[in-house]
VOGU-3710 file (C-alpha; in Angstrom, 3 decimals, decimal comma):
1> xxxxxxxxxx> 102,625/116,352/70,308  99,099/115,019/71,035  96,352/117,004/70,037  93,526/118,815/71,835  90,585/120,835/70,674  89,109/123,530/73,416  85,486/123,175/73,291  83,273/125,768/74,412  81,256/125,365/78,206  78,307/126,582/77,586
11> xxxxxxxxxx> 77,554/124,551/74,205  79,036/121,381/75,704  76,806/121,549/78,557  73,196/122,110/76,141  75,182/119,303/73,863  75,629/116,421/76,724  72,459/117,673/78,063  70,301/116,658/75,065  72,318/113,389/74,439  71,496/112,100/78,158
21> xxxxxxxxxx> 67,831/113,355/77,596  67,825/111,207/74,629  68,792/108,345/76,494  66,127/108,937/78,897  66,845/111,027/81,776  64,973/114,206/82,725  65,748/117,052/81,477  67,412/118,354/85,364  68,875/114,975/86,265  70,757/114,885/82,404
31> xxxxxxxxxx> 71,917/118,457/83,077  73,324/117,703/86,309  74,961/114,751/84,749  76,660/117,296/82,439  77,668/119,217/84,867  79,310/116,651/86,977  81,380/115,881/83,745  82,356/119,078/82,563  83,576/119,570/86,684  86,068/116,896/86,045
41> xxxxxxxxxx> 87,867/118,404/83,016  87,657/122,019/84,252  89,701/120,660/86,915  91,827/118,681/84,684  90,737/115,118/85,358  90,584/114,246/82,091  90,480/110,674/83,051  86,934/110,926/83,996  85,249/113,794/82,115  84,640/113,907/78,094
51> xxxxxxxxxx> 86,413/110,734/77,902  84,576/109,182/79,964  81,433/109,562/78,085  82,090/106,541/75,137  81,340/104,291/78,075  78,401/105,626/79,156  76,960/106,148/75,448  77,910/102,000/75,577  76,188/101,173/78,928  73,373/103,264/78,299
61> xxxxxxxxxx> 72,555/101,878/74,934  72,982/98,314/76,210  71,006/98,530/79,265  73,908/98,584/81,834  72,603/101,614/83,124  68,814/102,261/83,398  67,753/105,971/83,502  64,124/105,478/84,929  65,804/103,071/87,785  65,112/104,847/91,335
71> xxxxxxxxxx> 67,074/104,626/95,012  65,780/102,868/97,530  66,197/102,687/100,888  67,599/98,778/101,977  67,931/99,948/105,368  68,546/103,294/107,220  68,903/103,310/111,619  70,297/106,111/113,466  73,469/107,984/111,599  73,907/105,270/108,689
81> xxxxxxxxxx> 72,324/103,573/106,122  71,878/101,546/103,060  71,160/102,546/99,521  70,127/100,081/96,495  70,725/101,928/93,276  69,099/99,433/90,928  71,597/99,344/87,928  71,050/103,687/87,552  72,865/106,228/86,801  76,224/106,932/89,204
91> xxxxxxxxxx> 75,915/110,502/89,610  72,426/110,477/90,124  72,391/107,755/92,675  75,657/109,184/94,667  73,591/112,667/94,879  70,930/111,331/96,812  73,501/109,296/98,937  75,223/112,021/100,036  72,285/114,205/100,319  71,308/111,805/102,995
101> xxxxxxxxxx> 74,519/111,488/104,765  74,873/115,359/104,881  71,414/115,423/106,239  72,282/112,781/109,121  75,189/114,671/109,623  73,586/117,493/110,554  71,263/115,789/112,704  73,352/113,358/114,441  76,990/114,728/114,495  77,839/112,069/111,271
111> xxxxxxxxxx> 76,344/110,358/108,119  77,558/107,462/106,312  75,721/106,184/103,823  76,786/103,533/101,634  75,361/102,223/98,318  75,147/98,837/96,550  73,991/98,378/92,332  75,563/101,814/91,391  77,303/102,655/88,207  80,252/104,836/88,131
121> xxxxxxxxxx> 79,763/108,077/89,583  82,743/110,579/87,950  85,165/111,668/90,407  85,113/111,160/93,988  86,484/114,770/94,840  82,960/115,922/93,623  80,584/114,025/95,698  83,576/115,166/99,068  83,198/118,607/98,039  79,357/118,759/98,376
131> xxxxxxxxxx> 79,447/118,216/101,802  82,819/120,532/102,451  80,911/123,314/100,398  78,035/123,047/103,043  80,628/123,429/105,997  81,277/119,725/106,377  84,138/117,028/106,280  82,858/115,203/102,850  84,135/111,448/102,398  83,537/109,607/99,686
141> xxxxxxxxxx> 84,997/105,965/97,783  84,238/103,569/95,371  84,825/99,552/94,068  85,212/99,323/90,698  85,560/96,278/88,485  89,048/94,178/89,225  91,984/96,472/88,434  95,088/96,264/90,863  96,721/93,368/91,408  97,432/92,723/95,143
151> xxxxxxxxxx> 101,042/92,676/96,315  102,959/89,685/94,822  100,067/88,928/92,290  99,732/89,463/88,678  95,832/89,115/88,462  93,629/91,945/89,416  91,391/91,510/92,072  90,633/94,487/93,398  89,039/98,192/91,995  91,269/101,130/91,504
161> xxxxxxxxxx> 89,405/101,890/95,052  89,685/105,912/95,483  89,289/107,961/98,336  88,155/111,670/98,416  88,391/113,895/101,492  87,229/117,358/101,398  87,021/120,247/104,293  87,107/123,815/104,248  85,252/126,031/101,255  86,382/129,033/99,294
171> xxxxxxxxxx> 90,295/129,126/97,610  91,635/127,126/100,545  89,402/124,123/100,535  91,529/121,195/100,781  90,440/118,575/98,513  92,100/115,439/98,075  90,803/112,763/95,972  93,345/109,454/94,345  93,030/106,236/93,679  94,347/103,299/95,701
181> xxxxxxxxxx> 96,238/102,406/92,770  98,858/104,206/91,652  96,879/105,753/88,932  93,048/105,276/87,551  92,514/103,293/84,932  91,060/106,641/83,457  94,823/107,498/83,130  95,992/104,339/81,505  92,561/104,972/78,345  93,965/108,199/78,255
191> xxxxxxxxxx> 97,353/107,202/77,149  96,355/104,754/74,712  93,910/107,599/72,857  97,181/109,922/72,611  99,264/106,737/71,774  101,584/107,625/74,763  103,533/105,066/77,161  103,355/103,972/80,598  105,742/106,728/81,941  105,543/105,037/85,596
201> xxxxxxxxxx> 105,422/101,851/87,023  101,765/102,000/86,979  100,620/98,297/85,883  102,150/94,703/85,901  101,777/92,263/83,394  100,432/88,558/84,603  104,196/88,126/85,511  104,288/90,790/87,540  106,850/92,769/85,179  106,428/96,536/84,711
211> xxxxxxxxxx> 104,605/97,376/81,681  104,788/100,666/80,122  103,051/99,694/76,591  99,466/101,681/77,204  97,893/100,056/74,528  98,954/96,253/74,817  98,116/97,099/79,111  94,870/98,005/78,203  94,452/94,532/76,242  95,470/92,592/79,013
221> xxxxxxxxxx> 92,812/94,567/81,759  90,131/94,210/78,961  90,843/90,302/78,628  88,764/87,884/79,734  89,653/86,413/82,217  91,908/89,690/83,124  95,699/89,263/83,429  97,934/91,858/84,984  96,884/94,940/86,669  97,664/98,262/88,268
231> xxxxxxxxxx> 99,439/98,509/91,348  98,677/99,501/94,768  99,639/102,894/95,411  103,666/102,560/96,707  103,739/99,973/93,786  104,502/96,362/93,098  106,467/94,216/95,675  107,256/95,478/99,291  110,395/97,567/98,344  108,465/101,034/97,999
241> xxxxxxxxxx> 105,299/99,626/100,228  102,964/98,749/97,731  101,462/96,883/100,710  100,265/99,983/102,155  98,286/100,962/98,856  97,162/97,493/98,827  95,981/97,540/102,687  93,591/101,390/101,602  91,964/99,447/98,627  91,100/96,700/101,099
251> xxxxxxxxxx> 89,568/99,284/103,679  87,679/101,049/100,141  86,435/97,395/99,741  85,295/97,192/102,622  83,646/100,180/103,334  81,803/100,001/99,683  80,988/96,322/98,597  81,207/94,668/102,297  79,245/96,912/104,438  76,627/97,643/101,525
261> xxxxxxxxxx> 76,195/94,140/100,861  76,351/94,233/97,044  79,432/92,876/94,879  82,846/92,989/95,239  85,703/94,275/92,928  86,508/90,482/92,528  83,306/89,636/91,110  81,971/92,749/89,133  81,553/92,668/85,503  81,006/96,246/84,309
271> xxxxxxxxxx> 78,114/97,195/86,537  76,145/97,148/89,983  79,364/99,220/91,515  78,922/100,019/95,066  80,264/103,420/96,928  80,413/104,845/100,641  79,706/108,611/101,484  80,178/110,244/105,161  79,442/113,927/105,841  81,170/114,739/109,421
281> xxxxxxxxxx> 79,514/118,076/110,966  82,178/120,392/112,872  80,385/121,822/115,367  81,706/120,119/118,202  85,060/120,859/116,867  84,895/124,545/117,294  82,229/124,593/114,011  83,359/124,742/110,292  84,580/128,742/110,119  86,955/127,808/112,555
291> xxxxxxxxxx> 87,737/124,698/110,875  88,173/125,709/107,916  90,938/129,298/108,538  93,064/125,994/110,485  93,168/124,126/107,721  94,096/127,177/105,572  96,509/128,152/107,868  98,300/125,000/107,378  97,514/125,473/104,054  99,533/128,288/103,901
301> xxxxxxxxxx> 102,484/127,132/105,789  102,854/124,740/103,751  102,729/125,973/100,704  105,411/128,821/102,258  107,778/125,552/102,600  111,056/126,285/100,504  111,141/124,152/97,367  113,954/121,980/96,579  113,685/121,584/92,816  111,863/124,428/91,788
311> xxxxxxxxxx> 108,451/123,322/91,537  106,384/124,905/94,474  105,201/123,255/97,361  101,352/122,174/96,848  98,610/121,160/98,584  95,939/118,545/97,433  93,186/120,788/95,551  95,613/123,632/94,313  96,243/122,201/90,928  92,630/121,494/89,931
321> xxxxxxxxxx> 91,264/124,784/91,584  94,130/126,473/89,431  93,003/124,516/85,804  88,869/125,161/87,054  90,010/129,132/87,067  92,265/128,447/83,740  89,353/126,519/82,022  86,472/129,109/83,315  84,507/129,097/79,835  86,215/126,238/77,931
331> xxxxxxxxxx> 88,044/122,798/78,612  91,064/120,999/76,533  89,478/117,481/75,276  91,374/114,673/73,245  91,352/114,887/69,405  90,089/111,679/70,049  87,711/111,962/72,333  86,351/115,267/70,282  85,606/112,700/67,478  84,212/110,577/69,788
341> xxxxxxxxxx> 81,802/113,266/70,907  80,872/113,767/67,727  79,520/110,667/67,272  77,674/110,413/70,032  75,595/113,013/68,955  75,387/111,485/65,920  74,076/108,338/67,493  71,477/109,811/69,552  70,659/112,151/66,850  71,720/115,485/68,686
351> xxxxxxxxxx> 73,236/118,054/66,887  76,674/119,208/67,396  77,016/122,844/68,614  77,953/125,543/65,250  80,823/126,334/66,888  82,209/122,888/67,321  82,618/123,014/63,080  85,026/125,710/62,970  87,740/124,388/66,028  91,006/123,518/64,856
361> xxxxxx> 92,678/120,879/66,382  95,837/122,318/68,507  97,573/121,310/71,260  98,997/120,639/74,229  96,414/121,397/76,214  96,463/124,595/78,242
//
């Protein structure tokens, strides 16, 4: 049974506030950057909240990611434009970018916006939700290095590539945000701190043979050159349509490292990741109150739907909007990544929270 520790909300956010500050962000932008993290695992994306913080401790402190780096604009005509991050921080960068498309959006019907020289920005679902929470359709993707190996290969070449859609606001906002993988790699760094398996036929060897080992997986993605990879979402091979996963990471691709002009999955080393964000205003479509009681209407009817092996029929959102109201002043995190933490404070000589000394290490996570 792997173990979890629940850490506090209110301490963690003071705690990974001071940490960023040390590494030279503002005090507002490294509270935001908190915030944005802590969203994640309230939700229960543990793939890229507290876990997800060992790699930015490592790009920060090696210059990968430059705090004091600011947005500017490479071009910007009409409903669209182009954003050059310069090497900064994801979240920070991605804020302004869909600040802007929201903005065109509300002047021009539609804003899409996408950005080259980014770092990685957290979840997708976060940066789609900031436009649905303003009565918007919210749209937003990412490259990321080479991860999923195209259909019939056994070399990544492509990012995990997700897509996040967002529309509607209150308990029925429907949120969906996934990969174009089959999972992130989040998922797979996960499974290697709770030494778990593959349970799925999430990655391929250089063969092209299932592997379920998490640990000796992660070897072969963190290789260099890279061998193996995830698959596209439907899986290796035709069989289950893999093709089709493979054919969305393309259009991600597209959409993020084509149309901003920066680098491709293919090419990227770590850094200068590029995203897309749209922000599509409703008024024409009968504006978003009206909008948004259709799509909870379906919503509903779906979620009415008779279930066939006793799980209940959901819609994309429900299960993180259930774990945000179950994980209201606290989150579950990783014995591992709780030591991990730990030392990151240590490094940037912060001081962990009192309350951090007395937590007992339990688990699963609720």
């Amino acid at each position: 049974m792997s173990q979890y520790v629940r850490v506090g909300i209110e301490a963690l956010q003071g705690f990974l506030s001071a940490v960023f500050e040390r590494r030279g962000f503002s005090a507002p932008d490294a509270g935001f950057i908190a915030e944005t993290l802590i969203d994640a695992d309230r939700r229960g994306i543990a793939s890229h909240g507290m876990q997800r913080m060992a790699m930015y401790d490592h790009k920060l402190r090696h210059g990968m990611i430059d705090p004091a780096a600011q947005v500017s604009v490479v071009s910007d005509i009409k409903a669209c434009a182009v954003l050059d991050g310069h090497s900064g921080m994801g979240q920070l960068i991605s804020r302004d970018a869909m600040k802007l498309a929201i903005t065109k959006a509300q002047e021009h019907g539609i804003g899409v916006v996408s950005v080259r020289d980014s770092n990685h920005f957290g979840t997708a679902g976060y940066w789609a939700r900031m436009a649905a929470n303003q009565g918007l359709i919210g749209v937003a993707m990412t490259n990321s290095n080479p991860l999923t190996a195209p259909t019939h290969a056994g070399l990544p070449a492509l990012g995990s590539n997700p897509i996040a859609f967002a529309v509607g606001q209150g308990d029925d906002q429907f949120v969906y945000d996934a990969a174009t993988s089959t999972v992130s790699l989040g998922k797979i760094e996960v499974l290697v701190k709770l030494g778990e398996p593959i349970a799925g036929d999430w990655a391929v060897d250089e063969h092209g043979a299932a592997e379920h080992d998490s640990a000796r997986m992660m070897g072969k993605i963190s290789a260099s050159p890279r061998i193996g990879g995830l698959t596209p979402l439907g899986g290796s091979g035709e069989m289950n349509a893999g093709y089709k996963g493979y054919g969305l990471n393309m259009i991600v691709e597209i959409l993020t490292g084509i149309l901003s002009g920066g680098v491709l999955s293919w090419d990227m080393k770590g850094q200068h990741i590029c995203h897309c964000f749209a922000a599509i205003d409703l008024e024409a479509f009968g504006g978003a109150q009206l909008i948004g009681e259709r799509v909870a209407e379906l919503s509903a009817r779906l979620r009415a739907l008779p279930s066939v092996d006793g799980h209940p029929v959901l819609v994309a959102g429900d299960k993180e909007r259930e774990a945000a109201q179950n994980n209201e002043d606290s989150i579950p995190v990783d014995a591992a990544t709780f030591r991990q933490l730990i030392t990151i404070g240590e490094r940037a000589n912060v001081s962990v929270p009192q309350t951090w000394h007395s937590n007992q290490y339990e688990g699963p996570a609720q």
